[in-house]
Short mmCIF file of the C-alpha atoms (twelve columns), coordinates in Angstrom:
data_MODEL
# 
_entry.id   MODEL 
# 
loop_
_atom_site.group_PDB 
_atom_site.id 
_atom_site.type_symbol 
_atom_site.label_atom_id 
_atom_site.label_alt_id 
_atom_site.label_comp_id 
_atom_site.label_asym_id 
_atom_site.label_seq_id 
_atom_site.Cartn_x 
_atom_site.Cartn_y 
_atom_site.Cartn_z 
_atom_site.pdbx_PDB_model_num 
ATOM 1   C CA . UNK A 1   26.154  50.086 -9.652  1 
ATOM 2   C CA . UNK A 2   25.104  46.575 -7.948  1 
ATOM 3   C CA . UNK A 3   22.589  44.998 -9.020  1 
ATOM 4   C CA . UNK A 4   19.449  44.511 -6.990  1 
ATOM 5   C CA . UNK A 5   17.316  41.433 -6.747  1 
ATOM 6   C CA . UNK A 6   13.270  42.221 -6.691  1 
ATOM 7   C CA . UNK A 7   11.829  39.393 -4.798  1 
ATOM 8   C CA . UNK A 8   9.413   37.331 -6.645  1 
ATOM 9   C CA . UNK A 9   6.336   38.649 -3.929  1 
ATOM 10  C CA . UNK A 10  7.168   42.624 -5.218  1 
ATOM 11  C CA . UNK A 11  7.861   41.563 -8.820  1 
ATOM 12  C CA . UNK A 12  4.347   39.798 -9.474  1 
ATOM 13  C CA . UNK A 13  1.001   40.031 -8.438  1 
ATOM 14  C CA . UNK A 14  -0.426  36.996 -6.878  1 
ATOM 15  C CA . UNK A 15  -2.370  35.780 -9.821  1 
ATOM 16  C CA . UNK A 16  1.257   35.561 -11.796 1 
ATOM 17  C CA . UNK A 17  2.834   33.250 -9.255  1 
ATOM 18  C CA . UNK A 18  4.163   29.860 -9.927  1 
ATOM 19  C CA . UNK A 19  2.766   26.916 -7.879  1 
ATOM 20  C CA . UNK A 20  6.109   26.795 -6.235  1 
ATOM 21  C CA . UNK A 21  6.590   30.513 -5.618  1 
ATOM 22  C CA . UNK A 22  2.506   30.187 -4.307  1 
ATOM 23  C CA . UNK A 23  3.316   27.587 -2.093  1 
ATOM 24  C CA . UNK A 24  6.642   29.582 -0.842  1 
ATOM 25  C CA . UNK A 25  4.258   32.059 0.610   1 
ATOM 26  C CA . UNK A 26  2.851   29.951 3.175   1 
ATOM 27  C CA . UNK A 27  4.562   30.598 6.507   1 
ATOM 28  C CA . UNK A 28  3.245   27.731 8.142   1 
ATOM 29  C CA . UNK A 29  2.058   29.552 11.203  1 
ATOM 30  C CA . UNK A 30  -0.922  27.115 10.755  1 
ATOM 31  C CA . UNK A 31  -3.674  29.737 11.926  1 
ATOM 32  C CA . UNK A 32  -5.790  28.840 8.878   1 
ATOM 33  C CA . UNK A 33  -6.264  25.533 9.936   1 
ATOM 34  C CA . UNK A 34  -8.029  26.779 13.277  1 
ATOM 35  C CA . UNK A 35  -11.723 26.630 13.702  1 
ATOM 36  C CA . UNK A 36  -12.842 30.498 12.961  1 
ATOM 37  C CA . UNK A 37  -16.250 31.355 14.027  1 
ATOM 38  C CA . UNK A 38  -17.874 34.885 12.041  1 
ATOM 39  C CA . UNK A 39  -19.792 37.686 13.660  1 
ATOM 40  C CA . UNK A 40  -23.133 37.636 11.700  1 
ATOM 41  C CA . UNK A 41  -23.478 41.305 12.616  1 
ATOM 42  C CA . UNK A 42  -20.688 42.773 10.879  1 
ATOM 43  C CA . UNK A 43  -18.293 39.564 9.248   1 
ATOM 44  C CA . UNK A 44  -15.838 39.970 12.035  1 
ATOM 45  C CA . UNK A 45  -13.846 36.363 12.197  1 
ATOM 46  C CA . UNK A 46  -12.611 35.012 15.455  1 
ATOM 47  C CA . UNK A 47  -10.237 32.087 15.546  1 
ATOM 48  C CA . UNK A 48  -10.096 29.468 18.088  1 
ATOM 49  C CA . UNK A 49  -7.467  27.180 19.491  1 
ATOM 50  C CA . UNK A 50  -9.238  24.175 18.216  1 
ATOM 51  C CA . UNK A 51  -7.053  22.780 15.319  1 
ATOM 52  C CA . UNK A 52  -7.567  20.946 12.329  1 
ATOM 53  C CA . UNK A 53  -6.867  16.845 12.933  1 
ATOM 54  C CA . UNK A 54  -4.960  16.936 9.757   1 
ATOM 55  C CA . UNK A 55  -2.330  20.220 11.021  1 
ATOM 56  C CA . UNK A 56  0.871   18.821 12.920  1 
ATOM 57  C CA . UNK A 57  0.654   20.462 16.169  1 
ATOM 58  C CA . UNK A 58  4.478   20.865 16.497  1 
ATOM 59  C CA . UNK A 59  5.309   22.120 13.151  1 
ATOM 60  C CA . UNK A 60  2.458   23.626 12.277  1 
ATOM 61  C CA . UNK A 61  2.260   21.794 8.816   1 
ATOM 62  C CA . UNK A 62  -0.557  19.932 7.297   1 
ATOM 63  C CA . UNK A 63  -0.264  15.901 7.943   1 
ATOM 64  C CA . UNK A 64  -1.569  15.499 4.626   1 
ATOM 65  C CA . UNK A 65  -1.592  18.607 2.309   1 
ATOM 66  C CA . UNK A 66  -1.876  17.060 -1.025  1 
ATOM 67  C CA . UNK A 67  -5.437  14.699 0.599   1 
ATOM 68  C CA . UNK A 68  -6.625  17.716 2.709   1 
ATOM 69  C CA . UNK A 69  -9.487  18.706 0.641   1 
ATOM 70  C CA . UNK A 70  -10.924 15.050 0.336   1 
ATOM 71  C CA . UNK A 71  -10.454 14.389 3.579   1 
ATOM 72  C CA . UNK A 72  -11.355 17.905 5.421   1 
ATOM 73  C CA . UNK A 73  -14.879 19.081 3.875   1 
ATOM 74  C CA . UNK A 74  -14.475 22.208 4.610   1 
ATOM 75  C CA . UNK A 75  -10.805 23.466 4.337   1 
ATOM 76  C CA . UNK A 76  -10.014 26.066 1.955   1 
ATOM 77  C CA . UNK A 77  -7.574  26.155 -1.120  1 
ATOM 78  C CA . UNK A 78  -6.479  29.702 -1.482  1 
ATOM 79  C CA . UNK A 79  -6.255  30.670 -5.330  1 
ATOM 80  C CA . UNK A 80  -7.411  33.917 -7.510  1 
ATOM 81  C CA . UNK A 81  -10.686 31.925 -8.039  1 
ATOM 82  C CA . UNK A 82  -12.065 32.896 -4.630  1 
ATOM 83  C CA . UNK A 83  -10.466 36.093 -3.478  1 
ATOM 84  C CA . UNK A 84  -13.127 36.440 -0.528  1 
ATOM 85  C CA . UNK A 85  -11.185 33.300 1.176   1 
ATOM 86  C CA . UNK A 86  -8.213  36.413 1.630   1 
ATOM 87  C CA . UNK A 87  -10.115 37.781 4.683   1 
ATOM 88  C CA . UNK A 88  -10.897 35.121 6.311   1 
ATOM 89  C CA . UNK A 89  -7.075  34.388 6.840   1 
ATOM 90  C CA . UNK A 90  -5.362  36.365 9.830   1 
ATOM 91  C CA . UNK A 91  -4.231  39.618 9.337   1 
ATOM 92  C CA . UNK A 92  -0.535  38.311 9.451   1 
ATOM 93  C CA . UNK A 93  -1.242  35.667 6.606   1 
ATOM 94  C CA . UNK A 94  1.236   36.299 3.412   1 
ATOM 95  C CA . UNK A 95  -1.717  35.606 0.839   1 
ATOM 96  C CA . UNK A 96  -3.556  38.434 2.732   1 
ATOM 97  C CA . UNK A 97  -1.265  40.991 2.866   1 
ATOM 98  C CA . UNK A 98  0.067   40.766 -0.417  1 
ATOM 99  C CA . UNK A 99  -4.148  40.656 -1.982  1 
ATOM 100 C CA . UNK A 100 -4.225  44.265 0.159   1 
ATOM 101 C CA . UNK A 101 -1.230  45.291 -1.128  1 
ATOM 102 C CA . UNK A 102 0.987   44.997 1.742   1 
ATOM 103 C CA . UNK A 103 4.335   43.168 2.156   1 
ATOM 104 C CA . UNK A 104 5.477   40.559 4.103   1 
ATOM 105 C CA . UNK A 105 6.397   40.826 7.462   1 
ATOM 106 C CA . UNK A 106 10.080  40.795 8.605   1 
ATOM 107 C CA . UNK A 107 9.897   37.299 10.425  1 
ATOM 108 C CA . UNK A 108 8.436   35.440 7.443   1 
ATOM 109 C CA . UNK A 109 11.000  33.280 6.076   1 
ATOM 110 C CA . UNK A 110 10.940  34.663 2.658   1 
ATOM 111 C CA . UNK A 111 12.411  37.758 4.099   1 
ATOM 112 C CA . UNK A 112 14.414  36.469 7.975   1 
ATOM 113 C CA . UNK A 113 15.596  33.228 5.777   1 
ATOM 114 C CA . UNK A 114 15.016  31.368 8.602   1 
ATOM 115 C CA . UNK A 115 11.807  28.774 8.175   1 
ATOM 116 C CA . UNK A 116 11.694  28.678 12.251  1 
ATOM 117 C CA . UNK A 117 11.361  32.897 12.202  1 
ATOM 118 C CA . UNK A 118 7.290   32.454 12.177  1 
ATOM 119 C CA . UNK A 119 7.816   30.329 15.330  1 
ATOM 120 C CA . UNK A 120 10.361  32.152 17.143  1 
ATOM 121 C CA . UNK A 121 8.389   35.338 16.898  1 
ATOM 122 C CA . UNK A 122 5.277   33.770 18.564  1 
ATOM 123 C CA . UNK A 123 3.116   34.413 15.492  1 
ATOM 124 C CA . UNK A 124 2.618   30.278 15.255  1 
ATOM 125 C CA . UNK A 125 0.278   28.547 16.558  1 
ATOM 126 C CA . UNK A 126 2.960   25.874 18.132  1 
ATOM 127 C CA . UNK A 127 1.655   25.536 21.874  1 
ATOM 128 C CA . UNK A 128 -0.980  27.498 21.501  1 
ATOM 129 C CA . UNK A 129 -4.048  25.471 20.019  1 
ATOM 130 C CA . UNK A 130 -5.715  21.470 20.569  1 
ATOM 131 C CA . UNK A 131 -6.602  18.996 18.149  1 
ATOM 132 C CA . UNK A 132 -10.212 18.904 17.079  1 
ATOM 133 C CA . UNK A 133 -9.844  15.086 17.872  1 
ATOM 134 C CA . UNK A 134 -8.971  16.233 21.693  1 
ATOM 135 C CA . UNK A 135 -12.056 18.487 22.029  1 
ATOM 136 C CA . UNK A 136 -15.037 17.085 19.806  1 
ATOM 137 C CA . UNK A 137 -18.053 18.454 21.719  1 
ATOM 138 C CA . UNK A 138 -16.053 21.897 22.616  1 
ATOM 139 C CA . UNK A 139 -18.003 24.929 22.516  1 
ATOM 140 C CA . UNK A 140 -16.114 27.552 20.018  1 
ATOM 141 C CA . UNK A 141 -17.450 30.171 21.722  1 
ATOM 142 C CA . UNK A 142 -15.612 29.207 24.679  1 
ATOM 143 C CA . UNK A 143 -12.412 28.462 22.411  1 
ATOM 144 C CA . UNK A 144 -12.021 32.064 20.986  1 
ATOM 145 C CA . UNK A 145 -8.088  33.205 21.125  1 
ATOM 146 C CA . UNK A 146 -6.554  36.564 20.126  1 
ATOM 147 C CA . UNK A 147 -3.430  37.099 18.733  1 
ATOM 148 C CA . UNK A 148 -0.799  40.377 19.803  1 
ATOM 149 C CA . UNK A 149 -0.279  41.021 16.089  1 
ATOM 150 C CA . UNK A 150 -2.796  43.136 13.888  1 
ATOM 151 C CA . UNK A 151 -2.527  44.133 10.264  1 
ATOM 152 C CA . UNK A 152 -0.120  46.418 10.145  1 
ATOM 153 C CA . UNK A 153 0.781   48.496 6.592   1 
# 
């Protein structure tokens, strides 16, 4: 009888992971590092295509991960401690889906193997979004972008 492997992601909750396994998660489709505006009505959260300075346009990778928090007042680091940051992360995100008890999706790299999957199934934001530095009076409103994917069990 062979022996199966259970991925680290179905073998322990998220509050068990390593740093490294944590970190392994990310997909780098770098929608977290777009400027989100929230529906004061009913917590709806709309992304824009207004980007982070710090996130690498092309690979869709912080510039400066380990500095980000010092040097980006508001950007978020995702742990346990705040499990309301979960939902404000698309519905695609890895740290979301696995806090709602989902799994990943079958072009994160974890599961295609390939680190370019997230790209080459258009769930990236490569080509899609601006630098804050290129827009710094832009109107979010006017900047709201929707994405084909949805949270899907």
């Amino acid at each position: 009888m062979p022996h199966t492997h259970t991925p680290f992601w179905r073998a322990k909750p998220l509050a068990q992971l390593s740093r490294q396994q944590w970190e392994q998660l990310c997909d780098h489709c770098g929608r977290c590092c777009l400027a989100k505006l929230e529906d004061e009505d009913n917590g709806d959260i709309y992304f824009t295509d207004i980007a982070c300075r710090l996130l690498d346009l092309q690979s869709c990778r912080c510039s400066d991960y380990r500095n980000r928090r010092r040097k980006v007042a508001d950007c978020l680091r995702l742990s346990m401690d705040h499990p309301e940051y979960f939902d404000a992360l698309p519905d695609s995100c890895a740290y979301r889906r696995l806090y709602h008890g989902l799994d990943l999706l079958p072009w994160h790299p974890l599961i295609s193997g390939n680190p370019n999957s997230v790209h080459e199934a258009g769930i990236s934001v490569r080509g899609r979004c601006i630098s804050e530095l290129d827009a710094p009076d832009a109107d979010l409103e006017d900047h709201i972008i929707y994405f084909d994917d949805t949270l899907r069990p």
